[in-house]
N, C-alpha and C positions, 0 to 999 in steps of 0.2 A: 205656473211651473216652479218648484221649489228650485233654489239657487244652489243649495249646497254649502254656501259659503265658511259658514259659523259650522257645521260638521265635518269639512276639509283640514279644520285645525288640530283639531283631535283624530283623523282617520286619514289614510293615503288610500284611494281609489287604485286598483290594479287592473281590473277588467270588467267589463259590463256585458252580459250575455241577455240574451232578450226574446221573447218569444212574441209572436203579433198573429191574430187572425188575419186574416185577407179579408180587401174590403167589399162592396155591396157585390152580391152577384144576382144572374138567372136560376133558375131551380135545376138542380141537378136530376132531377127526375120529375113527374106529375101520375096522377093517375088518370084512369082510362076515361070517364066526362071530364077531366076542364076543360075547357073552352079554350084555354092557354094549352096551349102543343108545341111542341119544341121549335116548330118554323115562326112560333109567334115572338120569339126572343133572339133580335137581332143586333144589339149593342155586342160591343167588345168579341166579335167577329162573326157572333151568330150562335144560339144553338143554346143547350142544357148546360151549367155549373160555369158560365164565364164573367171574368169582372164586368161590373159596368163601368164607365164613365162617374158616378157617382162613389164607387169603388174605387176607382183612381186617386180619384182629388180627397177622400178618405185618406187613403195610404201616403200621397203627399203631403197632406198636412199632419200628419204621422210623422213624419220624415223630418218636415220644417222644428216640429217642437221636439223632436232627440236632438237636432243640431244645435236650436235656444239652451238646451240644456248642458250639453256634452261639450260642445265646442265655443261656445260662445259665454254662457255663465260658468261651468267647473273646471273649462279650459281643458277637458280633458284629452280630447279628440283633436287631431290638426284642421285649419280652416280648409284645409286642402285633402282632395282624398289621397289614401294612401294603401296599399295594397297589402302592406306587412302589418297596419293596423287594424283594419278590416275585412271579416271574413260574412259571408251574407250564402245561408244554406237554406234550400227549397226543397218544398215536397214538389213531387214531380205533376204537379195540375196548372195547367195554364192560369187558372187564376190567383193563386199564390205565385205566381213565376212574377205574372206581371206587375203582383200587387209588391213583390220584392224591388221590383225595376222603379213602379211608381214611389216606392219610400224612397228607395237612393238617391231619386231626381230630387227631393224634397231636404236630400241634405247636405246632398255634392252636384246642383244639376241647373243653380239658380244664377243669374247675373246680377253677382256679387263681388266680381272683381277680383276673387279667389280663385278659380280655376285659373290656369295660364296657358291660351292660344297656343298650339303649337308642340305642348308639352301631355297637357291634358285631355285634350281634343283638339280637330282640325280645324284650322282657320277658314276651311273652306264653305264659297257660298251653298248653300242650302243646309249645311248641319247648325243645328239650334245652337246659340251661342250662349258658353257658359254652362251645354252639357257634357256631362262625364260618363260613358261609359264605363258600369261596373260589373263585374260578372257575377252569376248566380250558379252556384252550385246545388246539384243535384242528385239526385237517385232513385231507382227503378221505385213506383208509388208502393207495388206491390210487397214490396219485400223493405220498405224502409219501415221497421219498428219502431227509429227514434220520432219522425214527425209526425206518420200517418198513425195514429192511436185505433182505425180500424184496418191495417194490413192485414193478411191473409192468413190466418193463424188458426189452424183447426181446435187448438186447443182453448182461444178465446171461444169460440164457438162451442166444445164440450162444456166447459163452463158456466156460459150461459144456458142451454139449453137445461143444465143440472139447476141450475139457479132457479128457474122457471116454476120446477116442481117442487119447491120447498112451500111452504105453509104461508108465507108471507107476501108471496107473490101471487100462491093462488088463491088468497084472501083478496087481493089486488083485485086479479083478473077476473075473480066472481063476483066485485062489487056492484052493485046493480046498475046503476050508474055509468060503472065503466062498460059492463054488457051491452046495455043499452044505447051508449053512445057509440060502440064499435059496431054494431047492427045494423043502426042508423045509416052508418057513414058506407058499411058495403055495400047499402042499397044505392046509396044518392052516388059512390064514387064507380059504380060497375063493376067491381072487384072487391076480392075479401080484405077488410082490412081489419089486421091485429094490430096487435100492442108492437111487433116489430116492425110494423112498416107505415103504423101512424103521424111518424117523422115526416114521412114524404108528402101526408096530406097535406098538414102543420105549414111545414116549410113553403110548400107551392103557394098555398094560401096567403100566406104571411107576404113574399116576396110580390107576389100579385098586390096587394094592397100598396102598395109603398110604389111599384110602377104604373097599375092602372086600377085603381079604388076606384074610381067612379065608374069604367068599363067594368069591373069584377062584378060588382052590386046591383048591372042589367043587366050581366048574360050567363049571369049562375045565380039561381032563383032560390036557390035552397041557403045560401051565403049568408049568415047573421053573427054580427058580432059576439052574442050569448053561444053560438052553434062554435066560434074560433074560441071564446075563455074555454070553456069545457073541456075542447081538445089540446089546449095550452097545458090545464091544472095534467091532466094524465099523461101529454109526454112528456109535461118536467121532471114527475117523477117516474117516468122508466129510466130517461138519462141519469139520474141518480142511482136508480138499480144500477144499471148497466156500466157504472163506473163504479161498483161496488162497493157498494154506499149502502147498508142495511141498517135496520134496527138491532145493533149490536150485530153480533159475530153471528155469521152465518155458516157455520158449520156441515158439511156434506161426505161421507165416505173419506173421512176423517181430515179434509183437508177444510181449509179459511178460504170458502168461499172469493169473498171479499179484498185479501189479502191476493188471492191468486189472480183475481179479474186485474186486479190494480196495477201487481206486476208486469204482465204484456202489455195493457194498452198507454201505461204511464214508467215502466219502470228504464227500460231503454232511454228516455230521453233523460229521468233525474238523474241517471248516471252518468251520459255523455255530456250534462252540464257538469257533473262531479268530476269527473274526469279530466275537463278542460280546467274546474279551480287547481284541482291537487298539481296538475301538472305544471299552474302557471305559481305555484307556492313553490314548487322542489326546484324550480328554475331561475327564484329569485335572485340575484346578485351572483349569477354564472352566469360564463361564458363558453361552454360547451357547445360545441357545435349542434349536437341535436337537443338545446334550449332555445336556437336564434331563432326559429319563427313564432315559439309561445311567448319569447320576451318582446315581442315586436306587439307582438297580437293582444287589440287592448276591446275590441268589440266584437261579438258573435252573434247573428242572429239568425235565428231560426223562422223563415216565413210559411208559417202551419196552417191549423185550424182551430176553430171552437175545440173540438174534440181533445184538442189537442192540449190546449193551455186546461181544462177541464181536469184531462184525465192528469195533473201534474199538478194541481189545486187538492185533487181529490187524496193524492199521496203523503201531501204534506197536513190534511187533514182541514185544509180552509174552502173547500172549494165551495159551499154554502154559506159561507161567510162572505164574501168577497163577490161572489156573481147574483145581484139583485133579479133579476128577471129572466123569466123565459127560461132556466134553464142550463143557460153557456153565454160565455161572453158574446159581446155583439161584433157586429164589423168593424175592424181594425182595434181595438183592443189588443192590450200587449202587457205582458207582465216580463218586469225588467228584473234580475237575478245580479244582483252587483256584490264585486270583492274587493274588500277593506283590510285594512293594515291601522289597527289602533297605533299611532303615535307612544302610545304610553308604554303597555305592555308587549308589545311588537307582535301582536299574536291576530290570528287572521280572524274577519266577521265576514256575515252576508247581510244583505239587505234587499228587501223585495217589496218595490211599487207596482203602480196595477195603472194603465191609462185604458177605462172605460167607454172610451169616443162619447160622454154625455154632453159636447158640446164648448164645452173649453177643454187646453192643456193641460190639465192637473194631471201630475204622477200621483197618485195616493198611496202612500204607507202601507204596508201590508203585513210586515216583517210580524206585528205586534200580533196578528193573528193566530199566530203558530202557536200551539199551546208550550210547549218544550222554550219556545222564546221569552216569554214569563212578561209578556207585553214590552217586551225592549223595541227600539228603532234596528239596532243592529244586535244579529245572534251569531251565536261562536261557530263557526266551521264545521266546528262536530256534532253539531244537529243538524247538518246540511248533510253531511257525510252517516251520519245515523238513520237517517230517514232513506238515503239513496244505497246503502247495503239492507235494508229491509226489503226495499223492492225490485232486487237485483233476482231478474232471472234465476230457477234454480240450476235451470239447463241450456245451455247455447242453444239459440235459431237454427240452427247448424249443425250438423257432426260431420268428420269427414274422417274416412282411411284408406287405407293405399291397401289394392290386392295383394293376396297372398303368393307364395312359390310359383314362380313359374319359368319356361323356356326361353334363349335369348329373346330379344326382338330382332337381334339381327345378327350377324358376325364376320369376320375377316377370311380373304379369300385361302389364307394355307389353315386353316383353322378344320383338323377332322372330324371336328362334328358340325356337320353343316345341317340344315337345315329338313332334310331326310332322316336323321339322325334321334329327332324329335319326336315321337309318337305319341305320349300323353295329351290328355287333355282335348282332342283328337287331334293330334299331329301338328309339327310346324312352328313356327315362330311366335313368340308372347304368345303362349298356350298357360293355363292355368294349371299344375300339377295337381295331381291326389294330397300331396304334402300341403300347398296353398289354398285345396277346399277344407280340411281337417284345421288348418290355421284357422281360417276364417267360420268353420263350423264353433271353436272352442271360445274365437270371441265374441258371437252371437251366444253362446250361452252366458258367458259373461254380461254380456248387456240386459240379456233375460234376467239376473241375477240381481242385476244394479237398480235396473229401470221398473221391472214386475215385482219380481218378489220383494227385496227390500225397501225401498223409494215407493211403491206403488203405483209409480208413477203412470206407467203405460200399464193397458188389459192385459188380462191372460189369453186372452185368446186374441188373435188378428182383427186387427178394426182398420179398413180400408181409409176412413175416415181420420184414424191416429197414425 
């Protein structure tokens, strides 16, 4: 684990933001022959996508060498947890929830003499002594665009689909090879399987080995290590499509391909990293009351997924640089996003290691991979901030407005116009007037105007689907 030490002289550390996969899990789905079925995975409470046991003491030992590094050799972090300093955010799946709970154990949860009885947890018999509860914050899986890099997004979905039919993909998908092996696999798996749900074979397989290779190997006949490379080489590179990763710019009904897949499934989160730097640079050496919890706030982690740390590799233009195999990082892997204050010039850098799980601690270097960084250790702010306004949504998740004209909702008892008095809209209280559907007709056209004709963004004609 790098110490720091000799770069603390020349730079002042501000805040360390971090992202980590979750560690080993069950298959989140299988197809219709395995032999492995959802009752057959009963670690970490039972059932499809949950941590194991093996996935814990991953995430612990995760935990143990941020604390070697943070709090123990750069001294950055207090030996003791602290709740103004630490903020720890979760996609909403039990197994990132836990694998959030199993790191913290790993940094604040040990009998080290540091925690204090009484204060930190309770002295009482049967609570593990020397653990700290710390809370994990969350939100609906569906709807969080910053962690879940596949939330529910029709537009990711027109995207790809358009992606599909460009030249390069159906050069892909007619490779013989690839035919042949997707033919293959619908026969021996009982269902159709494409190029988009090749994952689930991949995945089931892969996780089966690693919990029962020897059972896999007799009671699935067709199973050959040459039959798993095959299916590895073609879903590595859809995951690279699909994070919109082409051969150069891929160009469709006049939009970047490429650029636009990147934005939803990565753009959301490079921001809400950007977000948290700018805000903890505009706060520096204030005392403003709405500065005190970004001045406090020296760690933020985000407990995601592969998909996750991928699609935000993929933005910054490293992500086949930095992830060896398979694909996507492996279990518990975590790429660290740290903010510096050069000593000299006072002016802010970022810095990005990469912890692998190959089996020791190492942070590895990453920073240097960024083309824009020009092979430096640490890059200026403003290619962090360049890279995170390019993949910045063009349009909110979101729209909201408030109805148009309409009749009280309610009124006071000497008040002559009471509620008979109403007729519009068809009579009565909060009734929508002719005035408030003509409001709301002119700025439906306007949106037409904004979003169809000029932006392009949305069809001309209704898409139940857009």
């Amino acid at each position: 684990m790098m110490t720091g030490a000799v770069e603390s002289e020349h730079y002042k550390q501000a805040v360390n933001i971090l992202i980590w996969r979750h560690g080993d899990r069950s298959p989140t789905k299988t197809f219709r022959t395995d032999p492995f079925q959802e009752g057959n995975w009963t670690f970490g409470g039972g059932g499809f996508g949950q941590l194991s046991p093996v996935g814990m003491s991953q995430q612990m030992r995760l935990g143990e060498a941020i604390r070697k590094t943070y709090v123990d050799n750069l001294m950055f972090l207090g030996p003791r947890y602290s709740s103004k300093e630490i903020y720890v955010r979760s996609t909403d799946k039990n197994r990132t929830v836990i694998s959030a709970l199993s790191n913290i154990l790993g940094m604040y949860g040990q009998k080290d003499n540091n925690a204090v009885a009484d204060s930190d947890f309770p002295p009482d018999e049967g609570w593990p002594s020397g653990f700290v509860p710390v809370a994990i914050h969350t939100v609906d899986d569906d709807t969080d665009y910053v962690g879940n890099a596949a939330a529910v997004c029709d537009r990711q979905t027109y995207l790809w689909e358009m992606a599909k039919t460009s030249a390069e993909l159906q050069a892909f998908q007619n490779r013989p090879d690839v035919v042949t092996l997707l033919a293959n696999l619908t026969q021996l798996c009982g269902e159709p399987i494409d190029i988009d749900n090749l994952w689930v074979v991949r995945d089931a397989l892969s996780i089966e080995q690693i919990h029962a290779n020897n059972t896999l190997r007799k009671v699935n006949p067709w199973f050959t290590d040459d039959l798993f490379d095959q299916m590895s080489a073609v879903n590595d590179q859809m995951k690279i499509f699909q994070n919109g990763i082409f051969n150069g710019t891929l160009t469709m009904n006049s939009l970047d391909i490429g650029k636009e897949i990147q934005k939803i499934r990565g753009g959301s989160m490079i921001n809400d990293i950007n977000m948290h730097m700018n805000i903890k640079l505009q706060c520096m050496n204030k005392s403003e009351s709405n500065c005190t919890w970004i001045n406090g706030l020296k760690y933020y982690a985000y407990s995601a997924h592969d998909t996750t740390i991928y699609a935000f590799f993929s933005i910054l233009g490293i992500g086949m640089k930095v992830i060896a195999s398979h694909g996507h990082p492996d279990y518990a892997a975590a790429t660290f996003i740290e903010l510096w204050r050069n000593r000299t010039d006072n002016r802010p850098y970022f810095k990005l290691t990469y912890h692998q799980n190959d089996g020791n601690v190492t942070l590895y270097p990453i920073t240097h991979l960024i083309d824009y960084c020009k092979g430096q250790l640490y890059c200026s702010v403003d290619i962090f901030q360049a890279f995170a306004d390019g993949a910045k949504p063009d349009q909110p998740m979101d729209e909201i407005w408030r109805h148009g004209d309409r009749s009280p909702t309610k009124t006071f008892p000497t008040d002559p116009f009471q509620e008979g008095n109403w007729t519009f809209g068809g009579g009565g209280f909060g009734q929508l007037s002719p005035i408030g559907m003509k409001q709301h007709m002119k700025l439906g056209k306007l949106i037409r105007k904004t979003y169809v004709d000029d932006l392009k963004f949305l069809s001309p004609r209704y898409s139940s689907r857009e």
